[in-house]
Backbone as CSV, one residue per row, in Angstrom:
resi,resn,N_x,N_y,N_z,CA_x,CA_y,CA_z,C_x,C_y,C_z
1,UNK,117.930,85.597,182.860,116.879,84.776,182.381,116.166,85.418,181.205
2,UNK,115.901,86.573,181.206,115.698,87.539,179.963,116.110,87.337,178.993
3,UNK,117.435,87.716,178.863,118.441,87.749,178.138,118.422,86.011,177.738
4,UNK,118.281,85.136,178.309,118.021,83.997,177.800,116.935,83.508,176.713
5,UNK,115.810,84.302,177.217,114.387,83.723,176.326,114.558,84.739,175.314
6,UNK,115.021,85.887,175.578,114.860,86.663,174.111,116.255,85.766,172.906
7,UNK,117.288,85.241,173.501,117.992,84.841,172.402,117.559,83.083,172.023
8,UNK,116.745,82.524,172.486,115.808,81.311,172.468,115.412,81.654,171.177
9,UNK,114.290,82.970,171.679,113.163,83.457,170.590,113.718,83.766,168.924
10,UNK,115.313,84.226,169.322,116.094,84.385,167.984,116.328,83.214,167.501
11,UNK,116.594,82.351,167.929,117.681,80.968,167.415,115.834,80.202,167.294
12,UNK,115.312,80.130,168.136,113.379,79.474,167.352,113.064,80.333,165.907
13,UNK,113.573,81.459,165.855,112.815,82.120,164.691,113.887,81.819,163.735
14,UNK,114.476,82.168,163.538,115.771,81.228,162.469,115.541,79.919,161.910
15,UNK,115.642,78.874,163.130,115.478,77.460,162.975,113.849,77.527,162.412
16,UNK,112.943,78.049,162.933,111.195,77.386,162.397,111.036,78.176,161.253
17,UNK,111.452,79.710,161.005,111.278,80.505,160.111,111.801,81.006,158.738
18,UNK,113.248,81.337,159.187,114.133,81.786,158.417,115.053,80.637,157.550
19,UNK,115.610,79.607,158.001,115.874,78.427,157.522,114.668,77.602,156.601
20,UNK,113.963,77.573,156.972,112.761,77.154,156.028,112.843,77.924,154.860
21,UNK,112.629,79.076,155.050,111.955,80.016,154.052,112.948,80.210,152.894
22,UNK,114.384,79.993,153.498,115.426,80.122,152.348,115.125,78.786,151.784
23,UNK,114.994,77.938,152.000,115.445,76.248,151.634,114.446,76.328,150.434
24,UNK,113.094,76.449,150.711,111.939,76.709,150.020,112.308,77.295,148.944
25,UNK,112.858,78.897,149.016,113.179,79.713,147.691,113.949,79.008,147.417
26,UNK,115.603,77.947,147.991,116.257,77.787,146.795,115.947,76.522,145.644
27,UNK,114.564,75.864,146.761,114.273,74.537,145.706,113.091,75.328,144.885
28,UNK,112.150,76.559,145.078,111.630,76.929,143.897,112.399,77.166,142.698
29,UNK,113.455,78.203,143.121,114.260,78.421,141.959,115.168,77.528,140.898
30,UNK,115.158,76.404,141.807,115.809,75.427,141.587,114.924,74.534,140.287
31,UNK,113.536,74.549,140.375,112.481,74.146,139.889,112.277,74.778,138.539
32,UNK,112.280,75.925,138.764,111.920,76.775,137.673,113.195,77.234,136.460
33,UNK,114.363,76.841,137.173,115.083,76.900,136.298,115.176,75.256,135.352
34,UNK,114.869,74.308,136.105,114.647,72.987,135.294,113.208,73.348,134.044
35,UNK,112.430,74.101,134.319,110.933,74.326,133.798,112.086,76.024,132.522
36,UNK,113.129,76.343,132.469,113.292,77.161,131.704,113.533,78.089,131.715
37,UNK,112.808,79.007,132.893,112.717,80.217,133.431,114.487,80.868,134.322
38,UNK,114.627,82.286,133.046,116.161,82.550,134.012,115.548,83.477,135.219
39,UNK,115.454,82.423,136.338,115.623,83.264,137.865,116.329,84.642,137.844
40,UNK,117.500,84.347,137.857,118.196,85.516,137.985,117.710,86.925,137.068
41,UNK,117.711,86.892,135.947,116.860,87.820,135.260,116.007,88.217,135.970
42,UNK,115.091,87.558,135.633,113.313,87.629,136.380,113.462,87.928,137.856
43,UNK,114.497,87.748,138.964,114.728,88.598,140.169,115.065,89.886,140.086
44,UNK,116.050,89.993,138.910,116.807,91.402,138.456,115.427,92.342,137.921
45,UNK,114.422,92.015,136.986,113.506,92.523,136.941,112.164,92.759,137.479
46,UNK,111.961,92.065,138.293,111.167,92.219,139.855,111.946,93.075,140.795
47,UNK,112.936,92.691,141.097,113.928,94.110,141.972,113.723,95.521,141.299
48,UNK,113.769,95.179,140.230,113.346,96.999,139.621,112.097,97.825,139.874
49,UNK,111.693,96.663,140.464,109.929,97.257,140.622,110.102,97.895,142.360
50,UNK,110.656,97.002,142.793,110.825,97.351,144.242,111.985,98.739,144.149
51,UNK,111.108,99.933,145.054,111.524,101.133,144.820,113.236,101.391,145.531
52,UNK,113.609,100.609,146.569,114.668,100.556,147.166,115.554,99.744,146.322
53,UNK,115.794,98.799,146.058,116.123,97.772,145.205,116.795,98.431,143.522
54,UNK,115.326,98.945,143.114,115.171,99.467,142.066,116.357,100.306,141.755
55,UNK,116.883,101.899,142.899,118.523,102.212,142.774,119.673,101.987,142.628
56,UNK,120.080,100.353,143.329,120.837,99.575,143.551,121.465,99.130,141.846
57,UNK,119.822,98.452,141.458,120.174,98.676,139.974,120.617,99.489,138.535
58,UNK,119.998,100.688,138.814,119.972,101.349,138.275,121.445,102.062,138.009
59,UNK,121.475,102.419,139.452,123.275,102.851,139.438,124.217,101.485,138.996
60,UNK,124.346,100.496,139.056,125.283,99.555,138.228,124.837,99.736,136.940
61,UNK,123.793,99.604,136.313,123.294,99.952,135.241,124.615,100.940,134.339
62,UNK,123.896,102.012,135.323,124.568,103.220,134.864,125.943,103.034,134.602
63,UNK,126.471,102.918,135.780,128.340,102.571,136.055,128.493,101.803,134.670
64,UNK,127.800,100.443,134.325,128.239,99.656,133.323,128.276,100.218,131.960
65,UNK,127.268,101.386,131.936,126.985,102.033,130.538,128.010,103.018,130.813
66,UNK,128.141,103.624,131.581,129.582,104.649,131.677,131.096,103.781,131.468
67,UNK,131.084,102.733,131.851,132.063,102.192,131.634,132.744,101.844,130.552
68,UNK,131.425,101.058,129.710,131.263,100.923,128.760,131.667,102.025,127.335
69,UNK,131.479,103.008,127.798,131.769,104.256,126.969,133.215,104.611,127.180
70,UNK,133.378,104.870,128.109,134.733,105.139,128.572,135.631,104.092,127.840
71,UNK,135.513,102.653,127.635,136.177,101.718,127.044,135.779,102.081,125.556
72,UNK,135.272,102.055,125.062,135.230,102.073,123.370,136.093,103.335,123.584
73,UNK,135.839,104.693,124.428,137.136,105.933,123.868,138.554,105.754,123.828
74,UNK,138.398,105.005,124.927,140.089,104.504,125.378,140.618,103.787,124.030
75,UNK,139.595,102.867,123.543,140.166,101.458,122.665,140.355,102.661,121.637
76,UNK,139.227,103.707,121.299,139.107,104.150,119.913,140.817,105.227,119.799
77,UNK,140.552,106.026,121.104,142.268,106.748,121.135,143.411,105.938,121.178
78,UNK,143.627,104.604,121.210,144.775,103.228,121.310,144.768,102.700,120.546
79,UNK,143.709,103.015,119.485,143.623,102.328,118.124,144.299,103.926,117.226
80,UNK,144.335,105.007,117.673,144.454,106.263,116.842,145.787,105.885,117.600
81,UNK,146.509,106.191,118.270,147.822,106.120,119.108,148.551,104.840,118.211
82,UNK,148.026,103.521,118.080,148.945,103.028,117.388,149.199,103.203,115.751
83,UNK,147.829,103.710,115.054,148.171,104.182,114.240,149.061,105.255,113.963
84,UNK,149.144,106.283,114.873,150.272,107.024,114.409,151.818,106.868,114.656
85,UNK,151.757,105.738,115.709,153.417,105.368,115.806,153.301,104.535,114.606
86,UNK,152.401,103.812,113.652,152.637,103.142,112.569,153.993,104.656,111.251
87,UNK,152.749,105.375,111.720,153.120,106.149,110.717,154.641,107.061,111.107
88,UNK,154.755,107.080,112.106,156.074,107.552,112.809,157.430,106.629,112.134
89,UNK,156.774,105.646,112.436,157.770,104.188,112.464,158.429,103.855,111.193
90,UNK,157.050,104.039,109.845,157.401,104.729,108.572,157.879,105.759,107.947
91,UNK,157.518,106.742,108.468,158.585,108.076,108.496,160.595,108.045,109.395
92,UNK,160.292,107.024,110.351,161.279,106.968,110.647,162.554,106.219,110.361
93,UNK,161.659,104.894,109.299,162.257,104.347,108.585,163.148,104.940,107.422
94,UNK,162.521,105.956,106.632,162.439,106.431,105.547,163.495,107.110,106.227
95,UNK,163.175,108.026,106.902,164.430,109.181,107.180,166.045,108.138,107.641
96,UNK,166.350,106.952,108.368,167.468,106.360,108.481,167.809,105.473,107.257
97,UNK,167.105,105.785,106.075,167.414,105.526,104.574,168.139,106.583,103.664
98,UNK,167.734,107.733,104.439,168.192,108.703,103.143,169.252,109.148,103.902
99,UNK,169.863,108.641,105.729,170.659,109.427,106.551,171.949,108.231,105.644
100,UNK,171.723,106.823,105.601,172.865,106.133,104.982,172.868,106.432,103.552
101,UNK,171.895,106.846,103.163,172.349,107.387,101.578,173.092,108.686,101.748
102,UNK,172.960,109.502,102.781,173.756,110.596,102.604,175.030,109.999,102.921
103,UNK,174.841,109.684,104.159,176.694,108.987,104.370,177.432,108.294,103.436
104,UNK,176.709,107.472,102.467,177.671,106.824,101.569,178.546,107.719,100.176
105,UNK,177.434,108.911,100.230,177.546,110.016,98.881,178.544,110.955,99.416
106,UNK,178.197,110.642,101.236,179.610,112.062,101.879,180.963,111.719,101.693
107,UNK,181.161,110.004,102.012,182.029,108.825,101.712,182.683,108.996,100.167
108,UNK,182.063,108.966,99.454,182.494,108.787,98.000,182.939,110.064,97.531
109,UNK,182.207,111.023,98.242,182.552,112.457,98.030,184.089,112.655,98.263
110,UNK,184.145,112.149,99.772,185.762,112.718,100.435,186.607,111.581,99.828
111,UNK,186.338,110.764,99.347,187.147,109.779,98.607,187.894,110.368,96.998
112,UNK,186.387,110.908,96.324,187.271,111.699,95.175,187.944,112.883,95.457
113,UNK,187.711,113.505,96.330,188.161,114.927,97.159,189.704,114.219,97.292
114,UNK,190.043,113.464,98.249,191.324,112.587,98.499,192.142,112.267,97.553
115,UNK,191.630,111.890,96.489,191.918,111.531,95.211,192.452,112.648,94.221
116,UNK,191.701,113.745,94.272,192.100,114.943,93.674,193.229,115.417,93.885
117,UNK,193.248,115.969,95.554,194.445,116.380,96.222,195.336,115.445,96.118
118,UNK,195.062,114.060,95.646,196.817,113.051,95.616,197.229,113.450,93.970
119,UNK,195.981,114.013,93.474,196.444,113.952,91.796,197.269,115.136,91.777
120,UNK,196.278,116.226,92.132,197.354,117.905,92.179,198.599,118.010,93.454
121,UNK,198.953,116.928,93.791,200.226,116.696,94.726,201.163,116.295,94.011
122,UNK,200.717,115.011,93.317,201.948,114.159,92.115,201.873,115.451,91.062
123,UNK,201.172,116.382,90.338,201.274,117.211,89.691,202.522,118.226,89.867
124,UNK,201.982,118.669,91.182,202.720,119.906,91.604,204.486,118.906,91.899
125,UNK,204.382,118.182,92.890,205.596,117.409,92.851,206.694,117.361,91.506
126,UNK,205.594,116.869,90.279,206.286,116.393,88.870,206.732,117.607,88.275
127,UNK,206.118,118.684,88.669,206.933,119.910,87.986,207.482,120.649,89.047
128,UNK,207.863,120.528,90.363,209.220,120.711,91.243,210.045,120.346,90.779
129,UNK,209.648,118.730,90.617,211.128,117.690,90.112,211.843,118.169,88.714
130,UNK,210.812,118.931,88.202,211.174,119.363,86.818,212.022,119.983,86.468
131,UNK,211.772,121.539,87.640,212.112,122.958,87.521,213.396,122.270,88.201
132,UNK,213.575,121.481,89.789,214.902,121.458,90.178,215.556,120.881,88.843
133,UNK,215.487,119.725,88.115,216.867,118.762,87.349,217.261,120.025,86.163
134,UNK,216.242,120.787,85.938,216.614,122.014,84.711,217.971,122.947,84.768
135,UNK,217.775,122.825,86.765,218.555,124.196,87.243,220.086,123.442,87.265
136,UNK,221.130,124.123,87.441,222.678,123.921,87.668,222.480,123.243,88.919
137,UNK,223.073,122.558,89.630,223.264,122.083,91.252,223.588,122.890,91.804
138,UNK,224.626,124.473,91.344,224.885,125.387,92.164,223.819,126.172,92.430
139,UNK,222.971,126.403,91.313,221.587,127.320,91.314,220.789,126.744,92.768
140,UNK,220.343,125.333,92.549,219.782,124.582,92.929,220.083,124.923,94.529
141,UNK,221.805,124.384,94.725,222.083,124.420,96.256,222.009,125.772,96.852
142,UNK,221.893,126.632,96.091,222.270,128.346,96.542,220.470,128.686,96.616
143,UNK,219.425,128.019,96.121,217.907,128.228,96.506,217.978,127.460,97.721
144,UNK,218.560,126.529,97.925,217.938,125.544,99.112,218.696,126.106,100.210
145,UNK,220.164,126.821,100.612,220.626,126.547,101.687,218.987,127.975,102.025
146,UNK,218.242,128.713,101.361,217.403,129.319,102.287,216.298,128.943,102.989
147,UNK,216.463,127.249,102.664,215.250,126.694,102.903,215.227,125.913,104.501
148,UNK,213.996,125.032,105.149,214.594,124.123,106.126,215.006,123.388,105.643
149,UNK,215.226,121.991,106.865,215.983,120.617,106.189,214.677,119.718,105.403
150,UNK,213.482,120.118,106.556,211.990,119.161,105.671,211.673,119.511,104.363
151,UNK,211.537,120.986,103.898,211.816,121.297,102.777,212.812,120.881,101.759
152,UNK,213.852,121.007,102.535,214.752,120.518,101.342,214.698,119.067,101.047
153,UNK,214.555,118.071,102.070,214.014,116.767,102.256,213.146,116.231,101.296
154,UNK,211.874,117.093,101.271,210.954,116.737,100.511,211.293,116.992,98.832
155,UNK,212.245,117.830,98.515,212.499,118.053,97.027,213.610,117.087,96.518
156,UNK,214.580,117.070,97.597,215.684,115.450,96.738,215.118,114.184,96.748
157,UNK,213.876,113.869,97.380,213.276,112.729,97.432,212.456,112.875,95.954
158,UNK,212.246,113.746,95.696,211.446,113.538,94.217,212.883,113.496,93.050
159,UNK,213.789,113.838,93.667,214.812,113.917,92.501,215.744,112.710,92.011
160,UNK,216.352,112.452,90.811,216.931,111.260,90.911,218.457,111.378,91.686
161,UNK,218.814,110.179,91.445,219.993,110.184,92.772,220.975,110.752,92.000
162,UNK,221.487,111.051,91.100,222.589,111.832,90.289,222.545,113.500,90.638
163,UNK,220.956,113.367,90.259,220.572,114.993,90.544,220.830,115.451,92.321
164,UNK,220.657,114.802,92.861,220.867,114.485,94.444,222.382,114.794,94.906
165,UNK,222.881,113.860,94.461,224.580,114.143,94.860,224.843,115.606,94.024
166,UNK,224.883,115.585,93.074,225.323,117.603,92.498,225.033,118.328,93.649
167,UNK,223.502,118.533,93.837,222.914,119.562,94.615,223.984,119.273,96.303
168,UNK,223.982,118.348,96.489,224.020,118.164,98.004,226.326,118.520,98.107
169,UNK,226.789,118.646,96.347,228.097,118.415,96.686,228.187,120.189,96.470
170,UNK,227.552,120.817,96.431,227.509,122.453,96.017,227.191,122.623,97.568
171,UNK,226.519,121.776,98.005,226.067,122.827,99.422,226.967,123.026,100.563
172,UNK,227.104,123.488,101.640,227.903,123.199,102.574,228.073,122.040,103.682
173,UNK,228.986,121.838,103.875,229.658,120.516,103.818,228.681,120.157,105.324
174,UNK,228.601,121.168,106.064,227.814,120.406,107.612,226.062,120.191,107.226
175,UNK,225.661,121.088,106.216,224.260,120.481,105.975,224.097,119.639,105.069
176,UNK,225.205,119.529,104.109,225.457,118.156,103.306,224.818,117.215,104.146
177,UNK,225.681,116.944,105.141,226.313,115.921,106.202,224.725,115.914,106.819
178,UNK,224.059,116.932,107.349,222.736,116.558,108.190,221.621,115.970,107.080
179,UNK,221.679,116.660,106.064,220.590,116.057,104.531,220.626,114.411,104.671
180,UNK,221.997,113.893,104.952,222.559,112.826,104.480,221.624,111.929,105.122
181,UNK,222.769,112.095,106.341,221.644,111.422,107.480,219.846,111.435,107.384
182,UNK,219.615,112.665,107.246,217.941,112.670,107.418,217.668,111.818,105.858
183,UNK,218.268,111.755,104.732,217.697,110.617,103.481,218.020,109.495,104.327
184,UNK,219.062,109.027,104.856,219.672,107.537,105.411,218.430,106.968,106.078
185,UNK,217.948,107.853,106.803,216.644,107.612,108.103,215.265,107.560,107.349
186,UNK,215.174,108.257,106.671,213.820,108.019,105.843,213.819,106.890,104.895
187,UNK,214.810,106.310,104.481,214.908,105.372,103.504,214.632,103.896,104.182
188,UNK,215.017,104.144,106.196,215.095,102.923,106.406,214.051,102.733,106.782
């Protein structure tokens, strides 16, 4: 039965007291904001006066002004951060400009390099071919039997075919015979 009237006394003080008293504040505020006045402000600055209250504020305050700071450093180092990948990005440009300019100059380089060595090849070749048609075919076949067959290969191919048969009818008759074959095979 106790336990009854004391939770009566709660649910009477609610219903006659506490329910009222909110309804009241929210149609004052309700009032005064039609009349102009920002409530909310004007609570926020009345709470400051109240000494408990007053902390509550103060520390968000704070937090917001710390926050606040903390964001302009962040933005100001993300604004320095993208500037320097700008400048990276430009430097990095630049450097895969001068890496295909080198490659094309290394290109043209080994191209006349290639070119050289085909010139002092037909050179050296044109005065082999020279020195052999000068010599006798016996001279000729009596230098070559000391040679291999690729060697010797490579010098009747520069020679004309007249000069060819001499040399090859001086030599002996079984490497005649293998020369033969190895021109027959290269020709085809």
């Amino acid at each position: 039965m106790k336990q009854n009237e004391k939770s009566s006394r709660v649910v009477w003080l609610l219903l006659v007291v506490f329910v009222p008293f909110v309804f009241a504040l929210t149609v004052f505020g309700i009032v005064l904001s039609f009349m102009g006045v920002n409530v909310w402000e004007e609570a926020k600055n009345t709470g400051k006066n109240i000494p408990i209250i007053k902390n509550v504020f103060t520390e968000k305050t704070e937090v917001a002004v710390t926050s606040n700071v903390q964001e302009k450093q962040w933005k100001s180092k993300f604004d320095e951060q993208e500037d320097y990948i700008k400048v990276l990005s430009a430097d990095l440009q630049k450097k895969e400009k001068e890496v295909t300019d080198l490659k094309s100059n290394i290109a043209l380089l080994e191209k006349q390099v290639e070119d050289a060595e085909t010139t002092v090849k037909d050179e050296e070749n044109e005065q082999l071919k020279k020195l052999y048609e000068a010599m006798s075919a016996k001279d000729a076949a009596a230098v070559m039997t000391e040679m291999n067959n690729n060697q010797i290969m490579s010098i009747l191919m520069l020679l004309q075919s007249e000069t060819q048969a001499e040399i090859l009818s001086k030599l002996d008759v079984k490497r005649a015979a293998e020369l033969t074959v190895l021109m027959a095979n290269k020709t085809l």
